[in-house]
C-alpha positions as CSV (number, residue, x, y, z in Angstrom):
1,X,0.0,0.0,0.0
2,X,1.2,3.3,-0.8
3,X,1.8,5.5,2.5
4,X,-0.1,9.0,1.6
5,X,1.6,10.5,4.6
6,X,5.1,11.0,3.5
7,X,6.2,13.1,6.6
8,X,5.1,9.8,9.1
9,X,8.9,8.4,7.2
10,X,11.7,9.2,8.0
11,X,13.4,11.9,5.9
12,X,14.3,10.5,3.0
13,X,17.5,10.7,1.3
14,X,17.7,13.1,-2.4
15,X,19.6,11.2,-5.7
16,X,18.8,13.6,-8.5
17,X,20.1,12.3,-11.4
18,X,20.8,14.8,-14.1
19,X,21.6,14.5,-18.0
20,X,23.2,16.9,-20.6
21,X,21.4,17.4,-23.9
22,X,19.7,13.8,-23.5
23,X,16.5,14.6,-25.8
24,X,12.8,13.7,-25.6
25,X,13.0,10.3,-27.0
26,X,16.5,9.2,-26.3
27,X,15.7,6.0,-24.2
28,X,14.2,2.9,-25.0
29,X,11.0,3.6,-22.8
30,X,10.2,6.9,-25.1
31,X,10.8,5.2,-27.9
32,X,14.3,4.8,-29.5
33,X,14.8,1.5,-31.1
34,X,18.7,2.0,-32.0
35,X,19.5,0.8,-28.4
36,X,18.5,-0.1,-25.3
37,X,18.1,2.1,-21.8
38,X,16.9,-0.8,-19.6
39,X,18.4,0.5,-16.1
40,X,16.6,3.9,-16.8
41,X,13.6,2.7,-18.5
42,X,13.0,0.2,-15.1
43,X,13.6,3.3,-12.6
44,X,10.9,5.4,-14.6
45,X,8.7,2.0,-14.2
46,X,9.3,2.1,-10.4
47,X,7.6,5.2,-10.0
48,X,5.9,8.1,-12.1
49,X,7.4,9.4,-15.3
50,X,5.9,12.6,-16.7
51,X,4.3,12.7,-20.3
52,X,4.9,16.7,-20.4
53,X,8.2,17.5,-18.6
54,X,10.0,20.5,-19.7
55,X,13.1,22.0,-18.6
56,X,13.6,25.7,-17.9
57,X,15.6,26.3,-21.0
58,X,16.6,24.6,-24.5
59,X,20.6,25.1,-23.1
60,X,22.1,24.3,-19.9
61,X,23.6,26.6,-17.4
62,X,19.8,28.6,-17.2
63,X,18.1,25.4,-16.4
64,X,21.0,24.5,-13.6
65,X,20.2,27.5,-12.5
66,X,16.6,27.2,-12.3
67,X,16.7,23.9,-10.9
68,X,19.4,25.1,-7.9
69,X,17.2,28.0,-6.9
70,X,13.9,26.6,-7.7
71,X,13.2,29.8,-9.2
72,X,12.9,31.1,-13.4
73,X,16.3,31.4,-14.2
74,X,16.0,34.9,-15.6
75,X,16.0,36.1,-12.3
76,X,19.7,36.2,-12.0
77,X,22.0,37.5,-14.3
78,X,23.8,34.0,-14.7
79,X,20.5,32.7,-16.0
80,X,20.5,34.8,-18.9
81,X,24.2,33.5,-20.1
82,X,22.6,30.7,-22.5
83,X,25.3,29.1,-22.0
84,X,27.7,30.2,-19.9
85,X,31.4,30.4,-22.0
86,X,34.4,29.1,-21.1
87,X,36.6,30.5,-18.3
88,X,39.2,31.7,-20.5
89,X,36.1,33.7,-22.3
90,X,34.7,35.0,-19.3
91,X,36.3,34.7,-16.3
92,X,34.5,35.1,-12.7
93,X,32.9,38.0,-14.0
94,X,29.3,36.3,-13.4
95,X,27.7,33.0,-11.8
96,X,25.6,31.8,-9.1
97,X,25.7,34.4,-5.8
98,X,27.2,32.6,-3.3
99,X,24.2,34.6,-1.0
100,X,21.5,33.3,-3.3
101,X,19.7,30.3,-1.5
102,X,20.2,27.1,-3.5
103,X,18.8,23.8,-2.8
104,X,21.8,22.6,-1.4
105,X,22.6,25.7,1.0
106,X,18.7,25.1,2.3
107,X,18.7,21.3,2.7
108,X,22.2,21.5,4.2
109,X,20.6,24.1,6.7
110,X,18.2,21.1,7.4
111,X,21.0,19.0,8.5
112,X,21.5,17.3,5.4
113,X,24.6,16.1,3.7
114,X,25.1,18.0,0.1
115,X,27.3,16.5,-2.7
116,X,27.3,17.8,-6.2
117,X,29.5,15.0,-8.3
118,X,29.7,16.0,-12.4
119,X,29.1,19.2,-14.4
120,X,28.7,22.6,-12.4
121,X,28.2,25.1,-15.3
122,X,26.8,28.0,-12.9
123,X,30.9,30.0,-12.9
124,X,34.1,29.8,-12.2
125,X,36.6,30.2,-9.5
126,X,37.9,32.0,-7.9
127,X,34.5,33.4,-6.9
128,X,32.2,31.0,-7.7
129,X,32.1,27.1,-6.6
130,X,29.8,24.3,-5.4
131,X,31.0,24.8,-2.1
132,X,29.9,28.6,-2.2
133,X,26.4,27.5,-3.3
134,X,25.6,25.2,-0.5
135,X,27.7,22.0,-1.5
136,X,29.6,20.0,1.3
137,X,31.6,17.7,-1.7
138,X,32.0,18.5,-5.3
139,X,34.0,16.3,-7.6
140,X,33.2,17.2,-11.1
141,X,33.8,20.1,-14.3
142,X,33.1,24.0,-13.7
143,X,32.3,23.9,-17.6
144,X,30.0,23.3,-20.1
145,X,31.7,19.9,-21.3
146,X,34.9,18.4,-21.1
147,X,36.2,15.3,-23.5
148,X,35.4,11.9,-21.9
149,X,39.0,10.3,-21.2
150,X,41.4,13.4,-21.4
151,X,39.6,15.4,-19.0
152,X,39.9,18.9,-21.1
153,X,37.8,21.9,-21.4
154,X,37.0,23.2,-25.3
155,X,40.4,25.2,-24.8
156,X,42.3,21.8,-24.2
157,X,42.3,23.2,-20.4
158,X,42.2,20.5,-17.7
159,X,38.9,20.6,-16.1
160,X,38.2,18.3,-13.3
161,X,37.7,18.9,-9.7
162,X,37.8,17.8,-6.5
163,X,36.7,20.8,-4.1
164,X,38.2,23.2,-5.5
165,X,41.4,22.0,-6.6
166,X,42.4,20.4,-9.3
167,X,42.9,16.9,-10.0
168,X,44.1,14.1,-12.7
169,X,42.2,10.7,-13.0
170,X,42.6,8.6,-15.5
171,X,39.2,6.8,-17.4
172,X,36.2,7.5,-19.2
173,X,34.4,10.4,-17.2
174,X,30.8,8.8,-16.8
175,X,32.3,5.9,-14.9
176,X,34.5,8.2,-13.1
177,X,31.4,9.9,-12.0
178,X,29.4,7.1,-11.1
179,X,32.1,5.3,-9.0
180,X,32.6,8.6,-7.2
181,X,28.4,8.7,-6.5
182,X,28.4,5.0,-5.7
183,X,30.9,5.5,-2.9
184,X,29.3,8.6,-2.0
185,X,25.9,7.0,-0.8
186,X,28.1,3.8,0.6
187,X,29.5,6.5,3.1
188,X,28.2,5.5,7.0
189,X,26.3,8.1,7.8
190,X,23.9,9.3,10.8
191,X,22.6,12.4,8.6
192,X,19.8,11.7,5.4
193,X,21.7,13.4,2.3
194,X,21.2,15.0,-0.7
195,X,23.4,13.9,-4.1
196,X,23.4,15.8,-7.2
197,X,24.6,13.4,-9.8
198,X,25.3,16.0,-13.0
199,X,26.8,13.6,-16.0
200,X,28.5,15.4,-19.0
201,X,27.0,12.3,-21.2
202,X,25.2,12.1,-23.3
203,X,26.9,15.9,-24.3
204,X,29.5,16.3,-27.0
205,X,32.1,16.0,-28.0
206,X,30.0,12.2,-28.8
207,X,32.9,9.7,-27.4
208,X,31.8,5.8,-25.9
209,X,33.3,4.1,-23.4
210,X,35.4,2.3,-26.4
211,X,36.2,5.3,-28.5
212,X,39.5,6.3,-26.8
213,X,40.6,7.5,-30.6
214,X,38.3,9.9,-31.5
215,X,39.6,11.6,-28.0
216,X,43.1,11.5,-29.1
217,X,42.3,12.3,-32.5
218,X,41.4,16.1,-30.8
219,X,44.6,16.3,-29.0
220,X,45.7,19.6,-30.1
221,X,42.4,20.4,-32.2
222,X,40.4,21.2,-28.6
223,X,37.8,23.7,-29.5
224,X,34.1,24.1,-30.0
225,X,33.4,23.3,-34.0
226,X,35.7,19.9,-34.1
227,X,34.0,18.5,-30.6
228,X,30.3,19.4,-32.2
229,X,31.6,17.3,-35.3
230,X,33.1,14.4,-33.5
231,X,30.8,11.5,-33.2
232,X,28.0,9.3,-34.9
233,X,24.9,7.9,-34.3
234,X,26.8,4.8,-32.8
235,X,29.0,6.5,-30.5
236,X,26.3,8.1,-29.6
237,X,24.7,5.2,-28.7
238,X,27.3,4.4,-26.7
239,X,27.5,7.4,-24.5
240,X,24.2,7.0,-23.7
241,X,24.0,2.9,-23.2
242,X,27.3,4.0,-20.4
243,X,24.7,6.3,-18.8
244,X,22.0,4.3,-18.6
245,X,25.0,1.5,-17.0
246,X,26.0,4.0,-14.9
247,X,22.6,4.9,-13.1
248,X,22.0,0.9,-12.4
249,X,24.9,0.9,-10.6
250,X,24.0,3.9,-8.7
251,X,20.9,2.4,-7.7
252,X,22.4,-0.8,-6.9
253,X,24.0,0.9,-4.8
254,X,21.4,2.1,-2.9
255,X,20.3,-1.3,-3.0
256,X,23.1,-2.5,-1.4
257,X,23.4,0.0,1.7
258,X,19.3,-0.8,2.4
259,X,18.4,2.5,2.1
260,X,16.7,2.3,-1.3
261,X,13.1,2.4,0.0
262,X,13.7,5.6,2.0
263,X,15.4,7.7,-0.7
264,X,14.1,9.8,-3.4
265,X,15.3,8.9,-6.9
266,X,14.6,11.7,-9.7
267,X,15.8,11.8,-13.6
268,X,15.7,14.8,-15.6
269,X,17.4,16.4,-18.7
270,X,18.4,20.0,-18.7
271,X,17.5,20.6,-22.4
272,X,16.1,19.1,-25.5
273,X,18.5,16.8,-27.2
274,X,21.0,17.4,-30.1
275,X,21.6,15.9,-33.7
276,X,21.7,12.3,-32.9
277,X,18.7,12.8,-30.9
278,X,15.5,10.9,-31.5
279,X,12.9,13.9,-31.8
280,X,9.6,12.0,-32.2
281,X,6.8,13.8,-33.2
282,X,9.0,17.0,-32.1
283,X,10.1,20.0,-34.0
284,X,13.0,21.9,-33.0
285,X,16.4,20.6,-30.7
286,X,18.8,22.0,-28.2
287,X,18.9,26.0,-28.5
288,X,14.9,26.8,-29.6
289,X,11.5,26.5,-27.8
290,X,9.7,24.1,-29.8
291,X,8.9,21.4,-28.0
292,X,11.7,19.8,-29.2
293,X,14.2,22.0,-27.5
294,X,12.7,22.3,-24.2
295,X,10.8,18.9,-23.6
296,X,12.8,16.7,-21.4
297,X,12.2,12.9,-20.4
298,X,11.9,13.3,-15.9
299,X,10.3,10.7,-13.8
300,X,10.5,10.4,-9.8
301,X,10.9,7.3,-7.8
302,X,9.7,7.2,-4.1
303,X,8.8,3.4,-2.7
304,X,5.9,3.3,-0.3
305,X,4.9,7.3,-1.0
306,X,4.4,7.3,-5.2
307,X,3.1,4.4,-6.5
308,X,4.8,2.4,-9.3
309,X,3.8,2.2,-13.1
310,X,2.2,5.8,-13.3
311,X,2.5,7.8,-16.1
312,X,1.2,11.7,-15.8
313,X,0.6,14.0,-18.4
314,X,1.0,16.9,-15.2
315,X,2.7,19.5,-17.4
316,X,6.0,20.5,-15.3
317,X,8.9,22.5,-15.4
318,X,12.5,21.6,-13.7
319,X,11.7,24.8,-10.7
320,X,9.1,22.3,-9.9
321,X,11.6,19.3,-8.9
322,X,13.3,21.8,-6.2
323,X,10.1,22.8,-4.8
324,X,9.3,19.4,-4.4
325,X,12.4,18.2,-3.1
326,X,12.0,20.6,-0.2
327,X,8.3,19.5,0.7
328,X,9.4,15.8,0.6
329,X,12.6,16.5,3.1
330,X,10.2,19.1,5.0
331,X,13.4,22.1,4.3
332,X,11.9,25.8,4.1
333,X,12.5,27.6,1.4
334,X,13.7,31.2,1.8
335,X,10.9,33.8,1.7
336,X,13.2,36.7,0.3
337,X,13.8,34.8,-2.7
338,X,10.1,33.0,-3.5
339,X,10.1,30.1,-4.9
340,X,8.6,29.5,-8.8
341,X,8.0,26.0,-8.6
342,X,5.4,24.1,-7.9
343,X,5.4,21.1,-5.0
344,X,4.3,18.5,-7.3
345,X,3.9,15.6,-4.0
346,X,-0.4,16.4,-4.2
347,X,-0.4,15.7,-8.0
348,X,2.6,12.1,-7.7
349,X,0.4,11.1,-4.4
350,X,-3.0,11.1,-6.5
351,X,-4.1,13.5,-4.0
352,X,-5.1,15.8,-6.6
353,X,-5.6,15.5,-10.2
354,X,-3.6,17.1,-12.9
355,X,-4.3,20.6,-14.1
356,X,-3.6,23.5,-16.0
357,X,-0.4,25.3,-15.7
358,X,1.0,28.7,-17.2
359,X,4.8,28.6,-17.9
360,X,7.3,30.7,-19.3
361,X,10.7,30.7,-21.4
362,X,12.8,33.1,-23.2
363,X,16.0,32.4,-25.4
364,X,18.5,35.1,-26.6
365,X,19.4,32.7,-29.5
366,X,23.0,31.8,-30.1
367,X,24.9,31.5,-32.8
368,X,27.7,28.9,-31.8
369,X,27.9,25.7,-33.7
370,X,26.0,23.1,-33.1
371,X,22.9,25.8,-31.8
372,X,20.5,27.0,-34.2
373,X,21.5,30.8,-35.7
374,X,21.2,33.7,-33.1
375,X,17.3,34.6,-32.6
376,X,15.5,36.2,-29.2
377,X,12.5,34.1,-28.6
378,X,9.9,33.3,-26.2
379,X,7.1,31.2,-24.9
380,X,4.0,30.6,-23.1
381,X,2.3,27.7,-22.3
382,X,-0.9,27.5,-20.8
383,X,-3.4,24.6,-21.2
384,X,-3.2,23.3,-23.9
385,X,-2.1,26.1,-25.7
386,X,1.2,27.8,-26.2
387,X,2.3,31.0,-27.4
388,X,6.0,30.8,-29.3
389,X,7.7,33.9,-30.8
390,X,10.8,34.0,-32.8
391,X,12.7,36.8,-33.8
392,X,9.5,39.0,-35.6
393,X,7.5,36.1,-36.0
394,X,4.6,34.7,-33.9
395,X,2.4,31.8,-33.3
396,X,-0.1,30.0,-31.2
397,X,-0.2,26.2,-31.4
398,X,-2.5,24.2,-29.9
399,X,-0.4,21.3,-28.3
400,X,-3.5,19.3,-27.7
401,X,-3.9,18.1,-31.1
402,X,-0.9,19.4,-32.8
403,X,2.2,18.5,-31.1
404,X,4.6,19.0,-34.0
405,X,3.7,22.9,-33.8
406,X,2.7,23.0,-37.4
407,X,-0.4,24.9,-37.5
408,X,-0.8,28.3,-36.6
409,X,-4.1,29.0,-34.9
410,X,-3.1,32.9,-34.3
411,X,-6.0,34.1,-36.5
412,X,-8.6,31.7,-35.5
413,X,-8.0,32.6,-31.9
414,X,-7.4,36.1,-31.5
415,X,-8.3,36.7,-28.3
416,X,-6.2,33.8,-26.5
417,X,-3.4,34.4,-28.9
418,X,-3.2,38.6,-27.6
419,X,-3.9,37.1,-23.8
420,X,-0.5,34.7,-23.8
421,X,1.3,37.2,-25.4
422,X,0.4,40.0,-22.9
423,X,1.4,37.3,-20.2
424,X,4.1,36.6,-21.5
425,X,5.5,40.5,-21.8
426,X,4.2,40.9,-18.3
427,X,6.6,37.9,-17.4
428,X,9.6,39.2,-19.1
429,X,9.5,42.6,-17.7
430,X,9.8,41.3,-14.1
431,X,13.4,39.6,-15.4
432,X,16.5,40.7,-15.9
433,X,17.5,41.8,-19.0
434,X,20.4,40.4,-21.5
435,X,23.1,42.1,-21.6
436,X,23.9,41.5,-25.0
């Protein structure tokens, strides 16, 4: 029987389990035939996976920092970098505020244990760090991607961590970072802990566990364009098959110790996926707001508090995982910096039915390679419907019956078409504004 009283547990321990640029239908349970995701396809099985996830941006470092503040992204000036460049690009001149309540700084104020292992993304040292955002351990990258066995940076600039100094390991980074999270929860322990599991996979530059070649075959070619056009659709594969390995043996883990039943389990992608991505009935990828850009595959496992084999067509954003992280380990958020999400235990508990929801995204554009050419957009859905503008042009799309945002329903519905995009102007003045 499934408890409908989640505060009679005890507090249960946080595994949240986030990809890079893993795409909509990307594992066997969505609907990729090319290979198979069987460890992530049983988690989402074990608990409730979500039919109409988004995440807060279609690129990374805004939706990291949406999901560490539980708040639209936009509110800080780090969330508008989309992404965040390289330290040799930018320096320290902008990240996360050390001040700024994160997830980790509240639930470590709650007498939890906080490890970040695997990407960061949200600045650089010396004046921004895990450890200044609320993070007890961090082992992992400040930047947007580093290769898979060499441990490099875009610039060919070593970029792995421990703390904040820097180390040398040898091996294929996704099984670095799960051995690291495996010995993580094996740690004895008298505290309930919270362990943000950020992999680089399935993120370019596109290199399996086996492809030790195309690594060295960028020795001295490091930069943006030649990682984007390193790869196939079998490597690919690959990274993603070594993801999917490495989360079994995370929850084997937790297996292993006993504490499976009383800890929280949650998947999520931080964008849409990227050219060896399997888009479905989607339009669009990594760097717009179709759906294709911004819808993500996240499901939540809790045994004895969500029941198993549900699938909800909830429509949810990743600010919503942080607000319900908090309500399941009973932390307060902080009232000076109110929270955008929405705690989502009602709607996983069957305590209430699904319903409508109004959410927001903008996009500066960016004209890097491998992301669609530079063009401001912005979005709105609400219901069924949703409101996209790009560059000059404008649509509504009715997502009910036309998921592949092909037909333009502007003219037919006036009235809700002026209504989404007066909310959505509304929204965007309350941001901060791009720089750039």
């Amino acid at each position: 029987m499934v408890s409908t009283n989640f505060a009679l547990k005890q507090r249960p321990n946080v595994v949240f389990i986030l990809a890079d640029d893993l795409g909509w239908g990307d594992l066997s349970i969505d609907g990729q035939t090319n290979y198979q995701t069987p460890h992530l396809d049983q988690l989402a099985k074990e608990g409730i996976r979500f039919s109409q996830a988004y995440s807060d941006s279609p690129v990374c470092t805004p939706t990291r920092i949406g999901f560490f503040t539980g708040r639209y992204p936009g509110r800080l000036a780090i969330g508008n970098y989309e992404p965040l460049l390289s330290f040799q690009q930018i320096g320290d001149t902008v990240g996360l505020p050390p001040e700024h309540p994160t997830i980790a700084s509240l639930l470590k104020a709650n007498d939890y244990e906080t490890a970040l292992i695997g990407k960061w993304h949200c600045g650089y040292l010396p004046k921004y760090s895990p450890l200044k955002s609320g993070f007890d351990e961090f082992f992992g990258n400040f930047s947007g991607a580093i290769d898979y066995f060499r441990h490099v940076d875009t610039s060919g600039e070593p970029d792995l961590w421990e703390a904040d100094v820097k180390v040398e390991e040898i091996g294929y980074i996704t099984d670095i970072f799960t051995e690291r999270a495996v010995d993580f929860i094996k740690l004895p322990r008298s505290n309930p802990f919270y362990l943000s599991l950020h992999y680089t996979a399935p993120h370019w530059p596109w290199e399996g566990a086996e492809d030790i070649e195309l690594s060295n075959a960028l020795i001295g070619r490091d930069n943006l364009q030649n990682w984007v056009n390193t790869g196939t659709a079998e490597s690919y594969a690959a990274v993603v098959q070594s993801l999917d390995h490495g989360v079994g043996r995370v929850l084997q883990a937790l297996e292993d110790t006993g504490i499976a039943e009383n800890t929280i389990v949650i998947f999520a992608s931080d964008n849409g996926g990227e050219k060896f991505s399997n888009f479905g009935t989607f339009q669009g990828k990594k760097g717009n707001l179709y759906e294709g850009g911004i819808r993500v595959p996240t499901f939540i496992r809790w045994t004895g508090v969500i029941a198993p084999n549900q699938i909800s067509d909830q429509v949810i954003i990743t600010h919503d995982i942080t607000a319900t992280i908090l309500a399941a380990t009973q932390t307060n958020s902080d009232l000076n910096y109110p929270l955008d999400g929405e705690n989502l235990l009602p709607i996983i508990q069957g305590e209430i039915p699904a319903h409508a929801r109004t959410l927001f995204w903008r996009h500066k554009g960016n004209n890097r390679p491998g992301l669609p050419l530079r063009v401001k957009q912005g979005a709105v859905r609400s219901g069924d419907w949703k409101y996209l503008k790009v560059g000059k042009d404008e649509y509504l799309f009715n997502l009910a019956h036309d998921e592949k945002e092909e037909i333009d329903l502007q003219v037919e519905h006036r009235e809700i078409f002026e209504e989404l995009r007066s909310k959505y102007q509304t929204w965007e003045s309350e941001l901060e504004p791009y720089l750039v």
